[in-house]
N, CA, C and O of each residue as an XYZ file, in Angstrom:
352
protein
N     -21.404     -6.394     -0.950
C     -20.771     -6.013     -2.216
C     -19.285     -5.703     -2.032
O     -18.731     -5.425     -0.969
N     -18.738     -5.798     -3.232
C     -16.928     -5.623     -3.076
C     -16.521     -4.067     -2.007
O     -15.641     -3.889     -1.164
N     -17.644     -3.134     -2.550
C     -16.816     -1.717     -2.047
C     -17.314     -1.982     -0.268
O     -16.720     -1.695      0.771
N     -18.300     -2.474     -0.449
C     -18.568     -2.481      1.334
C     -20.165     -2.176      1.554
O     -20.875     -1.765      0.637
N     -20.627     -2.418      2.839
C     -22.135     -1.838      3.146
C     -22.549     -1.015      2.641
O     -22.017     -0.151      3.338
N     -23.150     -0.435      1.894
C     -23.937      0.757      1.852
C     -23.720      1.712      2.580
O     -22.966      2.679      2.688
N     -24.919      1.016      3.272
C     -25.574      1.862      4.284
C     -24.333      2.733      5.109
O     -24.367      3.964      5.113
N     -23.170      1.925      5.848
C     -22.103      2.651      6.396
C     -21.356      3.028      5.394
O     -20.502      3.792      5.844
N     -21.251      2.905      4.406
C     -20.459      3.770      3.047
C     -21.198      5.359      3.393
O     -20.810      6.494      3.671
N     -22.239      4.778      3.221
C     -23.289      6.590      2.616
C     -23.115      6.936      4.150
O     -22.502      8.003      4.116
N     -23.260      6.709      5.071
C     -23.233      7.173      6.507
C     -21.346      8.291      6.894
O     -21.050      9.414      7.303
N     -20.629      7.070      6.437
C     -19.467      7.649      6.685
C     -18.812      8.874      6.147
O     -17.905      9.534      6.654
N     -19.780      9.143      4.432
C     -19.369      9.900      4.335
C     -20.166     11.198      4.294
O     -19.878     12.288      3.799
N     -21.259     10.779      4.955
C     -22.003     12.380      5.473
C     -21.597     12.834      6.653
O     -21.760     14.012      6.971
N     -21.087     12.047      7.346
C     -19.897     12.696      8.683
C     -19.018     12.980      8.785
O     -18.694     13.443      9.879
N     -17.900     12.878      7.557
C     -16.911     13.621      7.213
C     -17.402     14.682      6.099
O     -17.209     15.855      6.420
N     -18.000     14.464      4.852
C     -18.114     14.994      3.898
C     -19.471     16.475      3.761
O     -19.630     17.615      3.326
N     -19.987     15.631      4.319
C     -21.564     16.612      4.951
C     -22.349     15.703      3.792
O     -22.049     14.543      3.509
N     -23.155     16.293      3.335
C     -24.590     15.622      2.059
C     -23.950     15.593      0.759
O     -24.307     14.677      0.018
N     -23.110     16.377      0.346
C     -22.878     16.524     -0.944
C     -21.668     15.839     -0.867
O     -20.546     16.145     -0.466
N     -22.236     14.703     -1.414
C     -20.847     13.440     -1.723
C     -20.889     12.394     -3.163
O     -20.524     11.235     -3.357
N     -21.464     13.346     -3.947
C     -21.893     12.714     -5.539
C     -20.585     12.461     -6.354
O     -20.468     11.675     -7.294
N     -19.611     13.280     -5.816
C     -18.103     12.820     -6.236
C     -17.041     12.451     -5.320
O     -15.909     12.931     -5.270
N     -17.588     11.468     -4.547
C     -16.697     10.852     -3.477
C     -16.960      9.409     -4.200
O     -17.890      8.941     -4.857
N     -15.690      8.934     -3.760
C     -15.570      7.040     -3.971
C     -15.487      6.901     -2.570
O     -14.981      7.841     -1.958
N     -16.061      5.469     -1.650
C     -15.924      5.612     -0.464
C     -15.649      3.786     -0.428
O     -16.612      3.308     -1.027
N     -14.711      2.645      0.047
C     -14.892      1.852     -0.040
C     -14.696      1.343      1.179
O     -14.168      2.174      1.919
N     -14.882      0.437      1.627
C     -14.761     -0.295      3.319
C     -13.805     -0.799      3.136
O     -13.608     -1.379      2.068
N     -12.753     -0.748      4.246
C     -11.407     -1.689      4.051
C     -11.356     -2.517      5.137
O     -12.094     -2.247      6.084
N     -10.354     -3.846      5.221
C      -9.890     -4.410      6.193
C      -9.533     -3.862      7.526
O      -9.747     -4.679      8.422
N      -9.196     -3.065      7.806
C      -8.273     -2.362      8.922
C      -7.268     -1.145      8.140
O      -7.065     -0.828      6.968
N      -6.863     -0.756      9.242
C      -5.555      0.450      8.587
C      -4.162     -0.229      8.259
O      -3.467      0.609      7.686
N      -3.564     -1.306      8.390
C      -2.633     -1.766      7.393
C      -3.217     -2.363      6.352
O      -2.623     -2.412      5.275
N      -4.400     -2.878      6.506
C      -5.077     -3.610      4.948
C      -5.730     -2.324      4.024
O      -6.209     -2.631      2.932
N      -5.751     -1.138      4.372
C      -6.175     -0.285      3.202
C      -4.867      0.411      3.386
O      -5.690      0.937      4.136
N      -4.187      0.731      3.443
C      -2.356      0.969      3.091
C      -2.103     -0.123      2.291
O      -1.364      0.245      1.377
N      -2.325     -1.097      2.219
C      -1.797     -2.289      1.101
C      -2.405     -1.857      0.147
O      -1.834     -1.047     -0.584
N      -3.978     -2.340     -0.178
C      -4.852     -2.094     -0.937
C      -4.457     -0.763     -1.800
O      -4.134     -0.852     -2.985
N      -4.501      0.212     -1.247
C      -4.635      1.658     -1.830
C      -3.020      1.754     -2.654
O      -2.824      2.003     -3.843
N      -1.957      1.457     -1.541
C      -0.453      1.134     -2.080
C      -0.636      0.810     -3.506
O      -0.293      1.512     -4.458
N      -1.388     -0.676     -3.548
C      -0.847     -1.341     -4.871
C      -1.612     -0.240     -5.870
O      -0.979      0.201     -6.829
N      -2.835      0.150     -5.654
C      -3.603      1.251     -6.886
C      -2.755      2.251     -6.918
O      -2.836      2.753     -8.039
N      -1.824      2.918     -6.140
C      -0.947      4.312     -6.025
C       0.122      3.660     -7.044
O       0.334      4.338     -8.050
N       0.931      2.265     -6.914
C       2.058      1.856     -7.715
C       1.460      1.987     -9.008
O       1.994      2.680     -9.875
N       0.309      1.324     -9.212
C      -0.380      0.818    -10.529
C      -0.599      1.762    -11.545
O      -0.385      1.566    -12.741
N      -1.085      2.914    -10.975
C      -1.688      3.705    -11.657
C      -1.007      5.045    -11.266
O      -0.839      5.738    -12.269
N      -0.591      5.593    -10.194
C      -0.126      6.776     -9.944
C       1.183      7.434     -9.821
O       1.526      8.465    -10.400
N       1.991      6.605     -8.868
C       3.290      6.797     -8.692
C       4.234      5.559     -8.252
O       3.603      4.651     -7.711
N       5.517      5.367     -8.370
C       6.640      4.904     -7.960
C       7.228      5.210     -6.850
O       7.985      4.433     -6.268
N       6.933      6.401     -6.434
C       7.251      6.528     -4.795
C       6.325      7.126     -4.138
O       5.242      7.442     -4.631
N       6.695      7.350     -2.879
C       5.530      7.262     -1.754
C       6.395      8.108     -0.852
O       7.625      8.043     -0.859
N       5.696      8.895     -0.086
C       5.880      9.896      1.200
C       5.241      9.385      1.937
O       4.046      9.150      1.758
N       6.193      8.958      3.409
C       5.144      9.073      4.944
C       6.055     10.001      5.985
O       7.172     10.502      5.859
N       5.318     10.008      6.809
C       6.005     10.761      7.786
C       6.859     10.085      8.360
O       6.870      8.854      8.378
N       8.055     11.168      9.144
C       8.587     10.498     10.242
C       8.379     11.463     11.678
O       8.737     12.630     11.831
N       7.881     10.825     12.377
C       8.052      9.216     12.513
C       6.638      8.575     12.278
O       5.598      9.202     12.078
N       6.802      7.096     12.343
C       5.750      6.242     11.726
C       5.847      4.948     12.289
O       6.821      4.413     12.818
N       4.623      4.489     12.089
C       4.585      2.805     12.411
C       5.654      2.370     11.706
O       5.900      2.734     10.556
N       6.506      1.371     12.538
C       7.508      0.540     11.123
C       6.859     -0.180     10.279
O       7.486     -0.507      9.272
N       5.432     -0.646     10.414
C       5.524     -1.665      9.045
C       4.875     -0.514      8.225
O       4.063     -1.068      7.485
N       4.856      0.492      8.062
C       4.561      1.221      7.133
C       5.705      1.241      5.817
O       5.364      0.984      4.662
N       6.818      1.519      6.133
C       7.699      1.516      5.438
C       8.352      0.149      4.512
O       8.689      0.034      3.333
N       8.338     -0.676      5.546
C       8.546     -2.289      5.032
C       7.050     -2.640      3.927
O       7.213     -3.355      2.939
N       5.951     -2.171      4.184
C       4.578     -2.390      3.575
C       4.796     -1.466      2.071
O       4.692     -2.020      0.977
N       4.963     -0.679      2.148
C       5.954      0.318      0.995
C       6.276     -0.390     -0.018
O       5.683     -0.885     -0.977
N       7.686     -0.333      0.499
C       9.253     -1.265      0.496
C       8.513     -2.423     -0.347
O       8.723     -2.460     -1.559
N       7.671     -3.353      0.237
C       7.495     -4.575     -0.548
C       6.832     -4.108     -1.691
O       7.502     -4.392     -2.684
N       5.581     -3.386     -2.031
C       4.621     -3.097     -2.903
C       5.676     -2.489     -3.977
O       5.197     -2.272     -5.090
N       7.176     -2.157     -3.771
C       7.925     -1.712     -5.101
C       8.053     -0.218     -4.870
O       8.759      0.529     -5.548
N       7.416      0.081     -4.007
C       7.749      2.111     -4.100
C       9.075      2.243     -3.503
O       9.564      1.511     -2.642
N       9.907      3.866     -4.393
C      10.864      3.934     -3.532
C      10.380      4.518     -2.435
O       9.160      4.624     -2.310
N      10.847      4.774     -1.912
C       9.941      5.390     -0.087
C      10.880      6.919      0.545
O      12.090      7.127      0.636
N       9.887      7.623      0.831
C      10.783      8.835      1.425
C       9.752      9.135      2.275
O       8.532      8.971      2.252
N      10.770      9.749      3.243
C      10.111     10.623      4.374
C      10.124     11.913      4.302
O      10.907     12.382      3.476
N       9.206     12.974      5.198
C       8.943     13.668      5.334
C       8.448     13.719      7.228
O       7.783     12.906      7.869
N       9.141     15.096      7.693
C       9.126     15.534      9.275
C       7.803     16.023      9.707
O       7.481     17.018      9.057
N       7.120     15.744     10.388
C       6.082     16.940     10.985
C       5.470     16.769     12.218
O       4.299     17.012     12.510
N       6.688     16.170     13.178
C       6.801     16.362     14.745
C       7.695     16.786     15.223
O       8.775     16.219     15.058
N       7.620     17.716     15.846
C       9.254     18.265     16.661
C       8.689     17.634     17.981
O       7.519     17.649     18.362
N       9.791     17.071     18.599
C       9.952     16.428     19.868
C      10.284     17.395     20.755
O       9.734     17.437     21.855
N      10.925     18.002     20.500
C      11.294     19.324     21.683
C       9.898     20.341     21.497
O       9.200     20.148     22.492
N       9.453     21.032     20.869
C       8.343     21.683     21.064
C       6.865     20.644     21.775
O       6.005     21.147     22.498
N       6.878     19.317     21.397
C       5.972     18.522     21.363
C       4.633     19.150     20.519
O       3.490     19.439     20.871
N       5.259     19.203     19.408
C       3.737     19.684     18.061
C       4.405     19.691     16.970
O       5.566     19.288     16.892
N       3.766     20.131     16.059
C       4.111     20.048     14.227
C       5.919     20.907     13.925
O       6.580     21.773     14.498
N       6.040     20.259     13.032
C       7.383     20.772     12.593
C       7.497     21.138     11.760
O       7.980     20.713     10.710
N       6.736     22.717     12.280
C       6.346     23.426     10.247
C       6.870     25.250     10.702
O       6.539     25.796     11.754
N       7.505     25.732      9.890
C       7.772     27.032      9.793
C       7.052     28.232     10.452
O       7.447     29.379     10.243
């Protein structure tokens, strides 16, 4: 079916979610740049015009963005000198 197996749909999300997943959408994607596309174009479509990722990041994240029409901004949350999060 379009959203994906079942069986690993309902599986995946009792291992993140626990049992109670009656208001979860769960769909199978291509890989992790093919559900960044996918999800991208539903975020342009329906939600927003721009988009937050971190920096730093895969580069085709931004170019994958960039094409789908979002303006694109970043946001920090590695300090290189501490080597961990870059939060207050």
């Amino acid at each position: 079916p379009i959203e994906g197996d079942p069986l690993f749909i309902q599986k995946t999300q009792e291992l993140i979610f626990g049992e109670n997943t009656a208001r979860i959408f769960t769909a199978q994607t291509i890989g992790g740049t093919g559900a960044l596309h996918l999800g991208g174009h539903f975020l342009h479509n329906f939600v927003s015009q721009k988009v937050y990722i971190p920096n730093p990041t895969w580069d085709n994240h931004r170019r994958l963005f960039s094409q789908l029409g979002f303006q694109v901004e970043t946001y920090p949350y590695y300090n290189p000198q501490t080597k961990g999060l870059d939060m207050d």
